[in-house]
Residue frames as a rotation matrix with the C-alpha (Angstrom) as fourth column:
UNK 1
-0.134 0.965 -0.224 -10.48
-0.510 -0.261 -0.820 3.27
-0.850 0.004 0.527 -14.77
UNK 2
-0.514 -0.245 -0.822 -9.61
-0.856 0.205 0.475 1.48
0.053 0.948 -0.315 -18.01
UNK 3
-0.906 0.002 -0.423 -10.30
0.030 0.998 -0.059 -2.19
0.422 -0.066 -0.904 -16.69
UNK 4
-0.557 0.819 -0.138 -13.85
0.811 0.500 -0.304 -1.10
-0.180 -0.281 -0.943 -14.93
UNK 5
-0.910 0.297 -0.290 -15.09
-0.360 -0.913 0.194 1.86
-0.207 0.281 0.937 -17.50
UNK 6
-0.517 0.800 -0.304 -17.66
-0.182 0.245 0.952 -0.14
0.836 0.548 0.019 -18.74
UNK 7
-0.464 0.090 -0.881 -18.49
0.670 0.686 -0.283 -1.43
0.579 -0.722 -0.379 -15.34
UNK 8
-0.660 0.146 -0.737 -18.89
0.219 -0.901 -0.375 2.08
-0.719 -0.409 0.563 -13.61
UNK 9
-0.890 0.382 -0.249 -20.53
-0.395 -0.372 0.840 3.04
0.228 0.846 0.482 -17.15
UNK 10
-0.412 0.848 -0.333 -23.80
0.231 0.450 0.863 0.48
0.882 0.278 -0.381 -16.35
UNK 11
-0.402 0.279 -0.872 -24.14
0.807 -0.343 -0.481 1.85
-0.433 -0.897 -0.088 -12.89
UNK 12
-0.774 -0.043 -0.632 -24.54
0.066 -0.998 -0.013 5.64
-0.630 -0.051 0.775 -14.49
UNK 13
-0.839 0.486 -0.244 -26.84
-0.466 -0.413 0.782 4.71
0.280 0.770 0.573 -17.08
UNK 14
-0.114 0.935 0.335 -28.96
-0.980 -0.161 0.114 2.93
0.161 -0.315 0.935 -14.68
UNK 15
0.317 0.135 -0.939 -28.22
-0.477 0.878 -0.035 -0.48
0.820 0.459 0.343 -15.32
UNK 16
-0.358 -0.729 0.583 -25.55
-0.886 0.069 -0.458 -2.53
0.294 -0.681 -0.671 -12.83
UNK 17
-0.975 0.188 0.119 -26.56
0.181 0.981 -0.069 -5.74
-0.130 -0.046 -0.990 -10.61
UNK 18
0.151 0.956 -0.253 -29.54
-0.503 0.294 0.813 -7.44
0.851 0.005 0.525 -10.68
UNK 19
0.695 0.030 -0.719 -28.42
0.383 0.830 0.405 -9.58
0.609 -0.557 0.565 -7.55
UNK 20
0.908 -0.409 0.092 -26.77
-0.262 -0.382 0.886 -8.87
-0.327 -0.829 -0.454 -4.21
UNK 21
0.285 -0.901 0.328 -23.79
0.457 0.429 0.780 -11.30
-0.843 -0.072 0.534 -5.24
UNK 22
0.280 -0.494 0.823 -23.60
0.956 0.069 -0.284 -9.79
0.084 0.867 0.492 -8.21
UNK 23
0.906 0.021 0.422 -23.30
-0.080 -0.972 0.220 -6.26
0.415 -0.233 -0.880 -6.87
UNK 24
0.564 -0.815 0.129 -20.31
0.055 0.193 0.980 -8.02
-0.824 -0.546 0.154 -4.24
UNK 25
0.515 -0.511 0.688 -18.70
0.638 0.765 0.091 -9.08
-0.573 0.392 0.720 -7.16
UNK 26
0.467 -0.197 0.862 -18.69
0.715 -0.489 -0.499 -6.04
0.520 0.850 -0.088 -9.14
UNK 27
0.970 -0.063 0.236 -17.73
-0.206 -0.730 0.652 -3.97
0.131 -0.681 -0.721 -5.82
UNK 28
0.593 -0.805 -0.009 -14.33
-0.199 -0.157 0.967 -5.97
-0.781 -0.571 -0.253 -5.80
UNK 29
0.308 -0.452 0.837 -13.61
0.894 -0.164 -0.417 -5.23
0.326 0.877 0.354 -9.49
UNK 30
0.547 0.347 0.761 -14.08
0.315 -0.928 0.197 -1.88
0.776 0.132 -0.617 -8.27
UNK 31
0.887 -0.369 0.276 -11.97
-0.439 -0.494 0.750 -2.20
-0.141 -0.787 -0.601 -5.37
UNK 32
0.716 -0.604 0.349 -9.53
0.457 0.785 0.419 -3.65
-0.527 -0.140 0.838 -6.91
UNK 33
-0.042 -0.372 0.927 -8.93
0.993 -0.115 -0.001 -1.44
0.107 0.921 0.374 -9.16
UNK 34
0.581 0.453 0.676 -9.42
0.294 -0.892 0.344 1.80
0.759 -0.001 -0.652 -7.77
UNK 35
-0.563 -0.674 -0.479 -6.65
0.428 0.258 -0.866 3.06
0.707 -0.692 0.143 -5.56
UNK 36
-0.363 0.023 -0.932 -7.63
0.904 0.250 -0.346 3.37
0.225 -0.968 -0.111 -1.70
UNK 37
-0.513 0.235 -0.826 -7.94
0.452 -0.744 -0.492 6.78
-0.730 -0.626 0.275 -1.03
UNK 38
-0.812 0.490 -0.317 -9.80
-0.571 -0.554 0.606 7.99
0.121 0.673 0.730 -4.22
UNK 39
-0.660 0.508 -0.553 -12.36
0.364 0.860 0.356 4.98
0.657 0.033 -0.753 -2.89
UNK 40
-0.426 -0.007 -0.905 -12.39
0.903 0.064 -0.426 6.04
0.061 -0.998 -0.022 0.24
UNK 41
-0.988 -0.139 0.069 -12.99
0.154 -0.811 0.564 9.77
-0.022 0.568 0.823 -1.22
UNK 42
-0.598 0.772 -0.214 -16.42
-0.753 -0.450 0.481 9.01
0.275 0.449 0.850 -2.36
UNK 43
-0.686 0.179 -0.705 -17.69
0.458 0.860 -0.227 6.33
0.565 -0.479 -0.672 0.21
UNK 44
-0.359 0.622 -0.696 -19.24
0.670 -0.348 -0.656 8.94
-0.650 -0.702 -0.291 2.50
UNK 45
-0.575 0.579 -0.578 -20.92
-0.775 -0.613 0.156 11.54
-0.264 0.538 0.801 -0.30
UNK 46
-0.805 0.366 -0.467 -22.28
-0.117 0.674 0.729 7.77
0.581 0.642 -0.500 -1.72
UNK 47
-0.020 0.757 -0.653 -23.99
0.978 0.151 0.145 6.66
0.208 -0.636 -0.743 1.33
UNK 48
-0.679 0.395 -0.620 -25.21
0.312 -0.609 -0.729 10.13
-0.665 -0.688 0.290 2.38
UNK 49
-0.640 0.600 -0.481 -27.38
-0.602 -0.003 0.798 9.88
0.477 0.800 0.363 -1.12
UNK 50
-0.716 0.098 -0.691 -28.90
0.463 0.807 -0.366 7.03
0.522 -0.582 -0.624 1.08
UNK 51
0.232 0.817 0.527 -31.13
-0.682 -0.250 0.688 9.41
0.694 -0.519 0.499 3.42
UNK 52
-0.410 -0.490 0.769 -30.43
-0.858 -0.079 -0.507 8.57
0.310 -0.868 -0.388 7.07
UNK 53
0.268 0.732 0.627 -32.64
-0.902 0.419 -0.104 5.41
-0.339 -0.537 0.772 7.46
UNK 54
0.904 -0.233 -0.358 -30.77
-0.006 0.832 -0.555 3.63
0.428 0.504 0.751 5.36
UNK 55
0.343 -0.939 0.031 -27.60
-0.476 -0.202 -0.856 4.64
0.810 0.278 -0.516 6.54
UNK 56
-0.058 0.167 0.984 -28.71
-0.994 0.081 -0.072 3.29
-0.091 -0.983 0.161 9.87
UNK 57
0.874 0.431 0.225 -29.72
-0.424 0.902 -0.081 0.08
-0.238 -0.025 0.971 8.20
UNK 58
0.455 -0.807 -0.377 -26.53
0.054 0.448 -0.892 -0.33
0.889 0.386 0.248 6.10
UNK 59
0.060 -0.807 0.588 -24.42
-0.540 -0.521 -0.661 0.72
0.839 -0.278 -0.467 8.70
UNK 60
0.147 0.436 0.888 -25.64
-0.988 0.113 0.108 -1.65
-0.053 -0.893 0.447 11.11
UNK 61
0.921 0.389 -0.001 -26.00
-0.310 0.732 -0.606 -4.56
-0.236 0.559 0.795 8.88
UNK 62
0.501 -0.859 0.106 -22.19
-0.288 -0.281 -0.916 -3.87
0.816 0.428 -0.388 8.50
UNK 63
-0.157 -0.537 0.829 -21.39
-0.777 -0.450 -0.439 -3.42
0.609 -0.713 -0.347 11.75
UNK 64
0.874 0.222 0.431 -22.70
-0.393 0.846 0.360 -6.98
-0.285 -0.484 0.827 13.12
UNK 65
0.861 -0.455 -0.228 -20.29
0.224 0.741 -0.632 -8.21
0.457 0.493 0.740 10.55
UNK 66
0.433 -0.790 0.434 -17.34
-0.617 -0.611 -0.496 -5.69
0.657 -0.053 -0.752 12.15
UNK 67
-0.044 -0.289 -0.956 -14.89
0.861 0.475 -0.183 -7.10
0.507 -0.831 0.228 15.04
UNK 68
0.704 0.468 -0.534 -15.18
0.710 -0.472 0.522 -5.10
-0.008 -0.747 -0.665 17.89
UNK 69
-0.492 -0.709 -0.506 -11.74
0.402 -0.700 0.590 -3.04
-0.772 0.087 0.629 16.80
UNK 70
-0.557 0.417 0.718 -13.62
0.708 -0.214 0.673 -2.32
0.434 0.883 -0.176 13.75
UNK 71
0.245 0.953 -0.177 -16.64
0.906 -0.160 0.392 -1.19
0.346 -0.256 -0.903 15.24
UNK 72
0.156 -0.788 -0.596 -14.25
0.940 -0.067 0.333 0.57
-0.302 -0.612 0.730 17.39
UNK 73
-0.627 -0.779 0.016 -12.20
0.575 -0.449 0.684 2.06
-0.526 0.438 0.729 15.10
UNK 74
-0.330 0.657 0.677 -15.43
0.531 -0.464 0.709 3.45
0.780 0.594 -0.196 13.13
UNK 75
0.878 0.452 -0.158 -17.48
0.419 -0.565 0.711 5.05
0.232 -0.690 -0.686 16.08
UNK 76
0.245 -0.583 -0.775 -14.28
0.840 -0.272 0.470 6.45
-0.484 -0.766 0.423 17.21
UNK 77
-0.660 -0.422 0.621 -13.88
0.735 -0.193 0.650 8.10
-0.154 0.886 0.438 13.91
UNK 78
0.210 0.760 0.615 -17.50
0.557 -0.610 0.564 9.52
0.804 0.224 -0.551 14.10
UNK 79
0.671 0.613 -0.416 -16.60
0.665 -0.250 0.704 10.73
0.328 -0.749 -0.575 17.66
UNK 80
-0.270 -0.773 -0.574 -13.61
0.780 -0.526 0.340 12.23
-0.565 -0.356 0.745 17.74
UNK 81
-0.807 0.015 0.591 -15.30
0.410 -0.705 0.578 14.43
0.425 0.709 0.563 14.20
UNK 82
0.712 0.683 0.164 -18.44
0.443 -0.618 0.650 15.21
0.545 -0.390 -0.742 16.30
UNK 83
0.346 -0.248 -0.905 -16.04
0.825 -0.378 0.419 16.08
-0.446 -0.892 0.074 19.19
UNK 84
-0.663 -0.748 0.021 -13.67
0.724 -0.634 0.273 18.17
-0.191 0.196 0.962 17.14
UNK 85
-0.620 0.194 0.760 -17.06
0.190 -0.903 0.386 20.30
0.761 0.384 0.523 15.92
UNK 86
-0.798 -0.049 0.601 -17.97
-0.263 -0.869 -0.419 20.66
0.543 -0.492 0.680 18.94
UNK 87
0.125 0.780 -0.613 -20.24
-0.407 0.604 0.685 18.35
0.905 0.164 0.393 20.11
UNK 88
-0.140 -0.013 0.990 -20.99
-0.957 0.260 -0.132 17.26
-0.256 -0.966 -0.049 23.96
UNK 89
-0.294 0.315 -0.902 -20.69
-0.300 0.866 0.400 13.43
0.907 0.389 -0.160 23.44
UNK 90
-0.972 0.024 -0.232 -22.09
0.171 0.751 -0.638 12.65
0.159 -0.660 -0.734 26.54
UNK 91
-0.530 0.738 -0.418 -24.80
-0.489 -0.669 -0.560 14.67
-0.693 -0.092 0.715 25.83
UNK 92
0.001 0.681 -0.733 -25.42
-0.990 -0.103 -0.097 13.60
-0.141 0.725 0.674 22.75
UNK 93
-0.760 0.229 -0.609 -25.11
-0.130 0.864 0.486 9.77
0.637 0.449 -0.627 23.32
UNK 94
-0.738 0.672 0.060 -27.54
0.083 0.179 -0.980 9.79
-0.669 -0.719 -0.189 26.29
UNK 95
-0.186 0.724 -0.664 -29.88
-0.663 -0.591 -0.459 11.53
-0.725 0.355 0.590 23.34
UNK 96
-0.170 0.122 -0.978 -29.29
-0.808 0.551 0.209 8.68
0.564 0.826 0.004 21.24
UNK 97
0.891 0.284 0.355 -29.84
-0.430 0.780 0.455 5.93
-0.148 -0.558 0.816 24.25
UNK 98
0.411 -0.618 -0.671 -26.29
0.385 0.784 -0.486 4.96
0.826 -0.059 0.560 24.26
UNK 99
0.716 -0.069 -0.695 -23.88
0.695 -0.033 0.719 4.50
-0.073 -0.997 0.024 27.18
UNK 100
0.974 -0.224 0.036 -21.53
-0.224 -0.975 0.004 7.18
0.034 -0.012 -0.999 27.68
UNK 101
0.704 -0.508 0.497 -19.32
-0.133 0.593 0.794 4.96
-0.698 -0.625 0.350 28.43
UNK 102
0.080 -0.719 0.690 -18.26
0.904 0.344 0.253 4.07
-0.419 0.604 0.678 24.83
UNK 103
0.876 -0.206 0.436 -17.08
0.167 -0.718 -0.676 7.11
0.452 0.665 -0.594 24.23
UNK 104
0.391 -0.775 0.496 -14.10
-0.671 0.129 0.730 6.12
-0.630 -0.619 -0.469 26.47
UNK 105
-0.717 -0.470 0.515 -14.11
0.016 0.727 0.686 2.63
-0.697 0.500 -0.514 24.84
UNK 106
-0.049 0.880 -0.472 -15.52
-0.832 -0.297 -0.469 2.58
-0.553 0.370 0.747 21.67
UNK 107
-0.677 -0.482 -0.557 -14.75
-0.697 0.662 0.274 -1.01
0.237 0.574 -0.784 21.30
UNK 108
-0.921 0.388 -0.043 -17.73
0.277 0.573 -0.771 -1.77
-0.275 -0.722 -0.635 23.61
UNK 109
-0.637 0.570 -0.519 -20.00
-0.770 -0.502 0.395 -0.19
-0.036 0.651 0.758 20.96
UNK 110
-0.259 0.324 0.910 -22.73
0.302 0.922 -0.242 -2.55
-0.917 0.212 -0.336 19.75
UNK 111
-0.621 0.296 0.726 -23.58
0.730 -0.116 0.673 -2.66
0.284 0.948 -0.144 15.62
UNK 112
0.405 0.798 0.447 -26.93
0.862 -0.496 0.105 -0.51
0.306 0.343 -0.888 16.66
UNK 113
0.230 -0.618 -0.752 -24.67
0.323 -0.680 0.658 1.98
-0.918 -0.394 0.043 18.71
UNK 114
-0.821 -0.562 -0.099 -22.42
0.233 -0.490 0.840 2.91
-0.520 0.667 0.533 15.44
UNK 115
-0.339 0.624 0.704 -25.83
0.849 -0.120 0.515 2.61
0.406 0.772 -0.489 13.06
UNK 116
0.680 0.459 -0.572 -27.27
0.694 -0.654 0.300 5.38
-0.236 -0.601 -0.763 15.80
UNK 117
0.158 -0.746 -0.647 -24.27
0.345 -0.572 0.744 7.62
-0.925 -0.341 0.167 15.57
UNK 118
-0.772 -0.580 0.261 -23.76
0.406 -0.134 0.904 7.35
-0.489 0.804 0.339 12.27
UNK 119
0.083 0.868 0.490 -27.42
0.933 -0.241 0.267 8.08
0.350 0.435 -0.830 10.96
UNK 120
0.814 -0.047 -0.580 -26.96
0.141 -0.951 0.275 11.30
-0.564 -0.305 -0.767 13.50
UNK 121
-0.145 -0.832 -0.535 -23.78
0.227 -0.554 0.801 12.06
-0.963 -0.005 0.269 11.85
UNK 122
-0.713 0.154 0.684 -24.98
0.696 0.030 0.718 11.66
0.090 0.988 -0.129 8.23
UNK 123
0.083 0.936 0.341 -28.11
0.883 -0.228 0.410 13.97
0.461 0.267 -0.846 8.96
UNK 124
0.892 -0.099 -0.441 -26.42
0.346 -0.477 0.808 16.31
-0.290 -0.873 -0.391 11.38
UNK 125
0.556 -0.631 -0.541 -22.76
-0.639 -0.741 0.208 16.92
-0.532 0.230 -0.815 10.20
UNK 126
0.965 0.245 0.096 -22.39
-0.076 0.606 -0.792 15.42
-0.252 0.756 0.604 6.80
UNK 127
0.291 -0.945 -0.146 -18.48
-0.811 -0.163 -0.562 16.48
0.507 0.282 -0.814 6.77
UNK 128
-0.180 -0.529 0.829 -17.92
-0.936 0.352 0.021 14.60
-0.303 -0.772 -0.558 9.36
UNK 129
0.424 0.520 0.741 -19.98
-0.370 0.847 -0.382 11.44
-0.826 -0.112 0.552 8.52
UNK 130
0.784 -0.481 -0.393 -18.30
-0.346 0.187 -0.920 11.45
0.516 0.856 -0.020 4.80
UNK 131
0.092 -0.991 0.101 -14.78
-0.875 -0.129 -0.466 11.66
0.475 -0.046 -0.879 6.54
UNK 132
-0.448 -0.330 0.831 -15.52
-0.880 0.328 -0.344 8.87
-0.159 -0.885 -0.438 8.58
UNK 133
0.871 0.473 0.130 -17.39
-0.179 0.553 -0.814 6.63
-0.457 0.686 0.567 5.74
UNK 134
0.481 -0.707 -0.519 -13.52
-0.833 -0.183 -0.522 6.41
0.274 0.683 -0.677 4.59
UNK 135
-0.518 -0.561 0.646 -13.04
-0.777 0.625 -0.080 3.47
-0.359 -0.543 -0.759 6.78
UNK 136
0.575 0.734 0.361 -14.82
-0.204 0.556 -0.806 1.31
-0.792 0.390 0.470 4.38
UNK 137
0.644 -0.591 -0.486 -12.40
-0.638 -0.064 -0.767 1.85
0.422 0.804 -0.418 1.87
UNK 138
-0.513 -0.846 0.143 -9.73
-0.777 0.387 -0.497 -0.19
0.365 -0.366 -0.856 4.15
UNK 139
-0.754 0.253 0.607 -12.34
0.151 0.965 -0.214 -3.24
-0.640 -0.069 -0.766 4.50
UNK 140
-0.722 0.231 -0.652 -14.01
-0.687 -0.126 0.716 -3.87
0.083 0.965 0.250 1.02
UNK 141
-0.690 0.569 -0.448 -15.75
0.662 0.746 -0.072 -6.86
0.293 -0.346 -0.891 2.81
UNK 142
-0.574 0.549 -0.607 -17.63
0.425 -0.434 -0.795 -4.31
-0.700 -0.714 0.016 5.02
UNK 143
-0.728 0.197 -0.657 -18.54
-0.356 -0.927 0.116 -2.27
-0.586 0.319 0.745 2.10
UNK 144
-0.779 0.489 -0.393 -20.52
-0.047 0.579 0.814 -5.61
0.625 0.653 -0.428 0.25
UNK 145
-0.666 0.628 -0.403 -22.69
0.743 0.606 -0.285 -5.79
0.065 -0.489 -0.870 3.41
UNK 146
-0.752 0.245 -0.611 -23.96
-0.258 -0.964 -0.070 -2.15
-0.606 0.105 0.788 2.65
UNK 147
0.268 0.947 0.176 -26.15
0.246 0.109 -0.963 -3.54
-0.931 0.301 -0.204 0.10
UNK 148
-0.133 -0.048 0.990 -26.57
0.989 -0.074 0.130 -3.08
0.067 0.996 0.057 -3.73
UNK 149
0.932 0.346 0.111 -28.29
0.357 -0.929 -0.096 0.25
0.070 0.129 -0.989 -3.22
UNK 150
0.665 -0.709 -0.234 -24.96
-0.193 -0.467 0.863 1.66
-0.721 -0.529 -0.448 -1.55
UNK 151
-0.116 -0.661 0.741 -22.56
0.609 0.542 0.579 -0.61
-0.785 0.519 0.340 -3.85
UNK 152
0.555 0.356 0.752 -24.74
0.808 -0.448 -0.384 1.67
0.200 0.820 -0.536 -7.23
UNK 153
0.979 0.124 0.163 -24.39
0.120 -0.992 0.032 4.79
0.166 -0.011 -0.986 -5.77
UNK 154
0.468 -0.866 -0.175 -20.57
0.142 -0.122 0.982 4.46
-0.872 -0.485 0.066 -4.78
UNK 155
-0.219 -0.633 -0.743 -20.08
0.367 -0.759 0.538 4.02
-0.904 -0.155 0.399 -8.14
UNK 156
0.432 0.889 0.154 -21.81
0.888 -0.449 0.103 6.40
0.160 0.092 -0.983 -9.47
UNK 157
0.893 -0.261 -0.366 -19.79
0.017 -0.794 0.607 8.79
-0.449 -0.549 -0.705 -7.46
UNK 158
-0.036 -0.877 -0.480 -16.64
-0.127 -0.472 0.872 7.59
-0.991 0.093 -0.094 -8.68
UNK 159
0.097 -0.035 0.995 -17.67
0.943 -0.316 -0.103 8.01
0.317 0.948 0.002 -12.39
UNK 160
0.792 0.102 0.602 -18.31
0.233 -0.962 -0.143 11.81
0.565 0.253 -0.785 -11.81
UNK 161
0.757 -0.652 0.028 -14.91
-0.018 0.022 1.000 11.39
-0.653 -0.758 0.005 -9.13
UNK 162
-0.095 -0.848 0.522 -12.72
0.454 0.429 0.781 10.02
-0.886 0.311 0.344 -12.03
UNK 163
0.695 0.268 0.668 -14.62
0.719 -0.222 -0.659 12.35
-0.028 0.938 -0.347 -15.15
């Protein structure tokens, strides 16, 4: 926290970028310097500050950028935590207009698929959606296409994560 107190410090008092690139930039001071799983920690409480329309946008906006193991590897993450609480996923992707299918393969997801899933998980079961907002932490690229808004509020979190 030494090398990006000050850095975390203009997020909390309001300040931070003024500019997307400059938000990237400051996101991989921040991920450079922050080990992995204390990132990862406070990735999903950040973006559930967000309010479910964004999370849909970021999360999409992300997810174009994802390869299809990515994608994958995220929707699988939300589905296996809906499944585990109990959730019919075939139920509940028909309710969201996806195919049932990718809950077999969830490599055959598309970007609006995961942005769907996830917005329901963030607004629906927020444990879950945090736990599964940790796979951002393991691709810092993904986590610039979130956006400035997201980029503040992460940290944000890990000031009051690291007080």
């Amino acid at each position: 926290m030494d090398q990006i107190g000050g850095l975390i410090g203009q997020y909390v008092n309001g300040g931070g970028a003024t500019t997307r690139e400059e938000a990237r930039d400051h996101y991989d001071q921040i991920a450079g310097a922050v080990p992995e799983g204390v990132l990862g920690s406070v990735i999903g409480p950040a973006l559930s500050e967000l309010g479910s329309d964004q999370v849909r946008e970021r999360v999409y906006n992300s997810a174009t950028e994802m390869t299809p193991q990515q994608r994958g590897g995220l929707l699988g993450s939300l589905l296996g935590g809906l499944s585990s609480s109990g959730i019919d996923l075939s139920s509940l992707l028909g309710k969201l207009g996806i195919s049932h299918n990718v809950a077999d393969n969830p490599e055959t997801a598309s970007p609006e698929d995961v942005a769907k899933v996830a917005a329901h998980a963030q607004e629906n079961n927020p444990g879950v959606f945090q736990q599964a907002m940790g796979f951002y932490a393991k691709h810092p690229t993904l986590v610039k296409i979130l956006g400035t808004m997201a980029i503040a509020s992460i940290a944000k979190r890990l000031s009051s994560a690291t007080a």
